[in-house]
Legacy VTK file of the C-alpha trace (Angstrom):
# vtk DataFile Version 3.0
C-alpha trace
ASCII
DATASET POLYDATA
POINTS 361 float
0.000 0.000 0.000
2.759 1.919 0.878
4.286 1.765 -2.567
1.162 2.867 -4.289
0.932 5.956 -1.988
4.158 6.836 -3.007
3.348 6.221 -6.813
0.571 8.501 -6.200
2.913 11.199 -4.639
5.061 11.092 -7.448
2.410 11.356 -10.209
1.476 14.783 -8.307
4.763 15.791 -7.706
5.560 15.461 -11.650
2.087 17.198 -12.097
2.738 20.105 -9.843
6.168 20.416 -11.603
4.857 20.569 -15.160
1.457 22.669 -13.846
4.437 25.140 -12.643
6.432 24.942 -15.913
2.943 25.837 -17.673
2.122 28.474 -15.152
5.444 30.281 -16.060
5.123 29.635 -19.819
1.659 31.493 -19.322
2.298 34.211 -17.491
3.067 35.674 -20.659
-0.409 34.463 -22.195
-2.735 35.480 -19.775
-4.475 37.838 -21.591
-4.812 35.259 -24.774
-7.302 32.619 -23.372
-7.302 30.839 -26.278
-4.004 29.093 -25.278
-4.294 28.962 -21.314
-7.887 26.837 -21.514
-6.998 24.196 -23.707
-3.703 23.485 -21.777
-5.342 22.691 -18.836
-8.260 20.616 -20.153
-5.353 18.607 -21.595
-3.299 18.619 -18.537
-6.376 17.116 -16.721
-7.276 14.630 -18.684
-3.726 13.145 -18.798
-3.702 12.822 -15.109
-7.056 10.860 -15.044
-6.475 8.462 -17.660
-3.047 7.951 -16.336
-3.476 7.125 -12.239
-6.824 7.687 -11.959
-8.332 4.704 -14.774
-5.679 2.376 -13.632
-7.031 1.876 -9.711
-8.526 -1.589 -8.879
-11.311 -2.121 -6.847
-12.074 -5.674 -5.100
-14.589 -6.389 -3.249
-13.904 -9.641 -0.183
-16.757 -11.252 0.974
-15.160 -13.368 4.165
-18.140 -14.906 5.906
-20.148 -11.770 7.661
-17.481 -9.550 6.781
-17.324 -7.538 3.388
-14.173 -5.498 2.326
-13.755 -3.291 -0.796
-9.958 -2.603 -0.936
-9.066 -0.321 -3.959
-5.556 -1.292 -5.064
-2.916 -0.913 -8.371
-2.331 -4.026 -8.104
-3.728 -7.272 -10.164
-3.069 -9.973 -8.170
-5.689 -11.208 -5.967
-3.692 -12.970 -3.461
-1.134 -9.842 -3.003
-4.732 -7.840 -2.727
-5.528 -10.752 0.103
-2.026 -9.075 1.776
-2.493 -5.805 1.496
-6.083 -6.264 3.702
-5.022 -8.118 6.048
-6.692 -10.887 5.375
-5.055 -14.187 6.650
-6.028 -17.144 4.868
-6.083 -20.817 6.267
-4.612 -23.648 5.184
-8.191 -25.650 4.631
-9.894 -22.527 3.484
-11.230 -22.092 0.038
-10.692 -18.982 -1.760
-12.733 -18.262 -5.309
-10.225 -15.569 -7.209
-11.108 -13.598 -10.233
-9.889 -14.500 -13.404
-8.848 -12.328 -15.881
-9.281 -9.173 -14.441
-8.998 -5.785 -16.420
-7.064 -2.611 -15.734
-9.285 -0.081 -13.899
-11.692 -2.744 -13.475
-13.342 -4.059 -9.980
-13.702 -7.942 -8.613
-15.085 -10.300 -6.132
-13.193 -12.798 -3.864
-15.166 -14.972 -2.044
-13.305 -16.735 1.040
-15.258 -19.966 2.394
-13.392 -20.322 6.032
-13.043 -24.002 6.977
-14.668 -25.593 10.357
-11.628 -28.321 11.748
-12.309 -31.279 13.049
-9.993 -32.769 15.263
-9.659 -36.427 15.511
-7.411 -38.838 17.495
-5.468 -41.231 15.952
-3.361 -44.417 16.648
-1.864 -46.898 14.058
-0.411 -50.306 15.836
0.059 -48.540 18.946
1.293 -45.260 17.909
-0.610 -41.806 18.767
-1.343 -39.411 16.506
-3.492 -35.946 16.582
-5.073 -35.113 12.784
-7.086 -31.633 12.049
-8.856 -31.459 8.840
-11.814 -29.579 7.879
-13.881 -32.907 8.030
-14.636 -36.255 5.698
-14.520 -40.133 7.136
-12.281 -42.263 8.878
-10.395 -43.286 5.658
-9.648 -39.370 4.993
-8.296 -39.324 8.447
-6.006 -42.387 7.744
-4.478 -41.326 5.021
-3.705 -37.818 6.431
-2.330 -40.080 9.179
0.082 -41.955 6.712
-1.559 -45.408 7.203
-0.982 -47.624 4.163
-2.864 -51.152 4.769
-0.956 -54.276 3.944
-2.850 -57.138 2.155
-1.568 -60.508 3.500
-2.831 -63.940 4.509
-1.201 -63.226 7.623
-1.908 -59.469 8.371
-5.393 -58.509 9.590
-6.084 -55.076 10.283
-9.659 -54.279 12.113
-9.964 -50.562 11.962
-12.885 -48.557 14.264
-14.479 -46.918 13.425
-15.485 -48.511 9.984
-13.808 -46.601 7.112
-16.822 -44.557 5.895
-17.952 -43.268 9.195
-18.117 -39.539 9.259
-15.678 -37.816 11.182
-16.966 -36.010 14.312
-14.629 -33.193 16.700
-12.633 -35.461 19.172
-13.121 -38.792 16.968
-10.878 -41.887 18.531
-9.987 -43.950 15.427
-7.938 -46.772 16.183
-5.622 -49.333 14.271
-4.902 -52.436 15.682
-3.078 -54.811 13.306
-2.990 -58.345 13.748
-0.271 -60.899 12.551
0.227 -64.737 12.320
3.763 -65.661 12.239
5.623 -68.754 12.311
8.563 -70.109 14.315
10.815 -73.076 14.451
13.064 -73.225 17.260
15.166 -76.620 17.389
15.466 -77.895 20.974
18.183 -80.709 22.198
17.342 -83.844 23.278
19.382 -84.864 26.447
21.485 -88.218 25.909
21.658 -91.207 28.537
23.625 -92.665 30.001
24.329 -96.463 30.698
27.059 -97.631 32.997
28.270 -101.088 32.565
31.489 -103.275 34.715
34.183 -105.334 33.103
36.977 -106.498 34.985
39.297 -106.275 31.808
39.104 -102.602 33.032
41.249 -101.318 36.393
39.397 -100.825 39.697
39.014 -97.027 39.955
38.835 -96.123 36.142
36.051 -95.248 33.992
36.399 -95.705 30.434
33.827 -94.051 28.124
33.367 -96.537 25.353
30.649 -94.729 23.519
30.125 -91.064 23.297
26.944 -89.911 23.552
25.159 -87.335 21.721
22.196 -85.202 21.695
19.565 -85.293 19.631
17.403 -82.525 18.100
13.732 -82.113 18.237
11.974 -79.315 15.719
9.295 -77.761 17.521
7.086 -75.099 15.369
4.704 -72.734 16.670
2.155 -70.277 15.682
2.143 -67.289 17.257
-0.026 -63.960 17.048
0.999 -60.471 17.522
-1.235 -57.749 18.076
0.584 -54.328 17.101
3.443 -56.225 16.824
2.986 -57.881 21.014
2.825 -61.736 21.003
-0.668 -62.230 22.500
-1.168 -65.647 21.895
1.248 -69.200 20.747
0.038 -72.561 19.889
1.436 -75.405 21.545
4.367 -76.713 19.113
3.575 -79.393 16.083
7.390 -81.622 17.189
9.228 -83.097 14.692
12.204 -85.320 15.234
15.165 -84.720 13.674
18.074 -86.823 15.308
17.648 -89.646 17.724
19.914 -88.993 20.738
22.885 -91.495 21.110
23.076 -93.492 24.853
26.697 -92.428 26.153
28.122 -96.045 27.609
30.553 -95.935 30.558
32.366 -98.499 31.720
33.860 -98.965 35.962
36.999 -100.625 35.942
36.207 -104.012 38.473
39.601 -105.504 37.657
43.500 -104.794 38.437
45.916 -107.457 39.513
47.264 -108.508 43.250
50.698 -109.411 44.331
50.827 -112.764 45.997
53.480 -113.782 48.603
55.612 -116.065 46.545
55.743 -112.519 44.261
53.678 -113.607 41.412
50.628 -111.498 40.421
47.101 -112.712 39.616
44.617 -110.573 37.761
41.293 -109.539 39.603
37.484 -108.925 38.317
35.933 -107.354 40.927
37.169 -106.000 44.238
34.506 -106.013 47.539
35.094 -104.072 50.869
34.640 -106.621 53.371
34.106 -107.693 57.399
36.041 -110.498 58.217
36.028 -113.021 61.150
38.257 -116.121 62.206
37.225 -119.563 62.310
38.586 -122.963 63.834
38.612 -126.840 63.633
40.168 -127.211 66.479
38.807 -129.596 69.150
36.375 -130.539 66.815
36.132 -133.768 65.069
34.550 -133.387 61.764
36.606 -131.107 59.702
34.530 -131.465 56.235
33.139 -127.888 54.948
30.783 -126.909 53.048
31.680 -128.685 49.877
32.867 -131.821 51.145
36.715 -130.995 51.318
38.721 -130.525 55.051
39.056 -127.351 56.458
42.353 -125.846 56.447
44.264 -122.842 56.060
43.382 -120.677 52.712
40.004 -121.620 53.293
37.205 -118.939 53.895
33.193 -119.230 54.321
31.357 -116.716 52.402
27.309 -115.609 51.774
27.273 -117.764 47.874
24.536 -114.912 47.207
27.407 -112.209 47.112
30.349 -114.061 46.607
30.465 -117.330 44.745
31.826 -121.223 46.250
34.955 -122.809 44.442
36.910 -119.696 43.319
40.083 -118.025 43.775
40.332 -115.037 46.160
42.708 -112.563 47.620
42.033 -110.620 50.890
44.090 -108.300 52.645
43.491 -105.325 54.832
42.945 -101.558 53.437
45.910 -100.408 55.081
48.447 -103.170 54.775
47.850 -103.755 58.464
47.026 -107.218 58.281
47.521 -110.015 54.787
45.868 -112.996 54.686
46.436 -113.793 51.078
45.369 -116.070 49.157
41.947 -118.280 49.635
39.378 -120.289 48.100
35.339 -119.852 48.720
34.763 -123.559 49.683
32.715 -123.192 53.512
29.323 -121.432 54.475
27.924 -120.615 57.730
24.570 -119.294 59.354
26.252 -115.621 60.422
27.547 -115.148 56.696
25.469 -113.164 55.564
26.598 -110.372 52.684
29.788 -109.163 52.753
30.515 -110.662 55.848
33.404 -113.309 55.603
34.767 -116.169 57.902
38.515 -116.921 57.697
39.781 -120.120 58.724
42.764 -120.613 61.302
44.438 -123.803 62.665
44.248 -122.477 66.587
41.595 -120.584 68.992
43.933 -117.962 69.792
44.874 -117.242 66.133
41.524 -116.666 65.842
41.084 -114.638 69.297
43.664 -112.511 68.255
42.090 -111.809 64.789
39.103 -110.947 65.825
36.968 -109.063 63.659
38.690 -106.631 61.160
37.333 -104.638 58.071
39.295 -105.031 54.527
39.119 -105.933 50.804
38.285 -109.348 49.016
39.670 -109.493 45.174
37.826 -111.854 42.628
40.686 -113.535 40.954
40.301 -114.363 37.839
LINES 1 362
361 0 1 2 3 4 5 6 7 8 9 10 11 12 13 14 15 16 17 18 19 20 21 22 23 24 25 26 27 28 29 30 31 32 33 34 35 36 37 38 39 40 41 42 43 44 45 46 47 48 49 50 51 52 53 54 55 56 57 58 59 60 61 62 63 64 65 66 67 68 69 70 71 72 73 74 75 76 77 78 79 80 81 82 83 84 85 86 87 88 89 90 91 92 93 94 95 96 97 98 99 100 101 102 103 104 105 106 107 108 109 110 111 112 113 114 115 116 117 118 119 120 121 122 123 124 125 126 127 128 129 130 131 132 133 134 135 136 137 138 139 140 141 142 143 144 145 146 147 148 149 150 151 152 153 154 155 156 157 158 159 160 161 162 163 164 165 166 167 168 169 170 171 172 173 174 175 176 177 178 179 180 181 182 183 184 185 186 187 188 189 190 191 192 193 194 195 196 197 198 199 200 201 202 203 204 205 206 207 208 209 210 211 212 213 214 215 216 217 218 219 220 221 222 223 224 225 226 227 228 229 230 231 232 233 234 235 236 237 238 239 240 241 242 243 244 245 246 247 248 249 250 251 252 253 254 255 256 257 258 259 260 261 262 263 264 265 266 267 268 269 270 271 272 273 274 275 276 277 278 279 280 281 282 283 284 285 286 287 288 289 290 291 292 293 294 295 296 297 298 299 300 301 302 303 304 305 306 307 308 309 310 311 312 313 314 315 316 317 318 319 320 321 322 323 324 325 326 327 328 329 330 331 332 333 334 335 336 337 338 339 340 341 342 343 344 345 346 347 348 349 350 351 352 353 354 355 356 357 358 359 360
């Protein structure tokens, strides 16, 4: 506005300037008005068709309020400006086309009404102003972009073409059916066997075990992308474990007192006792052979008649060496043993003594 004041100021400066150049170049014709009139028709009509034909008028119509705003200017939205009109980014504005020099216009401004609506897309908020429409016009302000799947489900709520109204919740929630496979290992066994080919005291792992694998597949559901629900699994088998084998040592070997050694199968802790003949008259054991030294009586549930056997203390403490399993008696009972002595007091003095019975082979 400013500029076209200053336009304006101009044009009558220039006028006053050449009205002052004619006013000196007719001092000298004032007495002949048949110069002096025409000038100044002439000089007035210039000045009309020059600022005064060229003004636009335009006439805004914004709701209850009408503006005419007379401007140089042709273009409508720069007219909008120089009001003081603010326009809106939802409102509609009907400009003139084509409008002439010196020539007047309407502009009709239709101010929008905003809605507001809430919305929120698997989970995530959003606020949405618009000047109104349906649910789907909200969404797609809102970015949403649906995703046709066999495994994606979106329910949406409202319903798509529901009108929108101020303070609307619309809501997302987005379903999905996945699938997983998780592979799980099977624990091995394991089987523990004896051989006396092995040593007392060692283990020998003859066959290594190994796990096995089970495939176990679920279906699970998400709901905005939270697991809400999993199937129980559909198992497959994939490998059969393999049944680790270990085997205990039962045997080793025993030095006897002439310094030979004899190989053992299986080595028992043991109570032993003493045992006599003497005094008595029948000497005959348990399997019809005499009693005598290197003789023991033994439970034949634990430890079997008419074998080879070496017992000794733990310690060293005390050697009775070697024996054979050929008597029984009523007290024998486990690993309870009964060793046999010539005398009473050998066997007095004995008395009863823990220690170790090797199985000779």
């Amino acid at each position: 506005m400013r500029f076209h004041l200053r336009r304006v100021r101009d044009a009558f400066g220039r006028a006053g300037a050449w009205c002052a150049l004619f006013v000196r170049r007719l001092r000298h014709a004032l007495t002949r008005r048949f110069v002096l009139v025409p000038m100044l028709a002439i000089l007035s009509l210039w000045f009309y068709s020059h600022y005064v034909t060229q003004l636009n008028f335009f006439i805004i119509f914004d709701q209850d309020r009408v503006t005419v705003h007379g401007t140089y200017t042709r273009d409508p939205e720069l007219v909008l400006a120089e009001a003081g009109i603010f326009i809106g980014g939802t409102d509609f504005v009907s400009l003139p086309q084509g409008l002439l020099i010196g020539g007047a216009a309407e502009i009709q401004i239709v101010r929008s009404s905003e809605i507001t609506v809430n919305v929120s897309i698997e989970g995530v908020p959003s606020r949405i102003a618009l000047p109104g429409g349906t649910v789907a016009d909200a969404l797609e302000m809102a970015g949403y972009a649906s995703h046709p799947s066999e495994n994606v489900r979106d329910v949406i709520s409202p319903n798509l073409g529901s009108p929108l109204e101020d303070g609307m919740e619309i809501t997302v929630t987005r379903y999905t059916v996945l699938t997983e496979v998780k592979i799980e290992d099977i624990p091995f066994g394991i089987v523990e066997q004896t051989s006396p080919n092995v040593n007392a005291g060692t283990s020998v792992v003859t066959v290594e075990g190994e796990l096995g694998a089970l495939e176990l597949t679920y279906e699970v559901v998400l709901r905005d992308g939270e697991e809400i629900h999993r199937t129980e699994p559909r198992e497959a088998l994939l490998k059969e474990p393999v049944t680790q084998i270990v085997v205990n040592g039962t045997g080793g070997t025993v030095r006897l007192a002439d310094g030979t050694y004899r190989r053992y199968v299986r080595r028992l802790e043991i109570i032993a006792t003493a045992y006599t003949t003497e005094r008595q008259t029948g000497k005959i054991n348990a399997i019809g052979n005499i009693a005598r030294v290197g003789t023991i009586a033994v439970d034949p549930k634990v430890i079997p008649l008419r074998i080879d056997v070496f017992v000794t203390s733990r310690n060293g403490s005390w050697f009775y060496g070697l024996a054979r399993t050929e008597d029984t008696g009523g007290k024998i009972k486990g690993n309870i043993i009964d060793l046999f002595f010539d005398t009473w007091d050998e066997c007095i003095r004995f008395g009863r003594r823990t220690g170790y019975l090797y199985i000779l082979e």
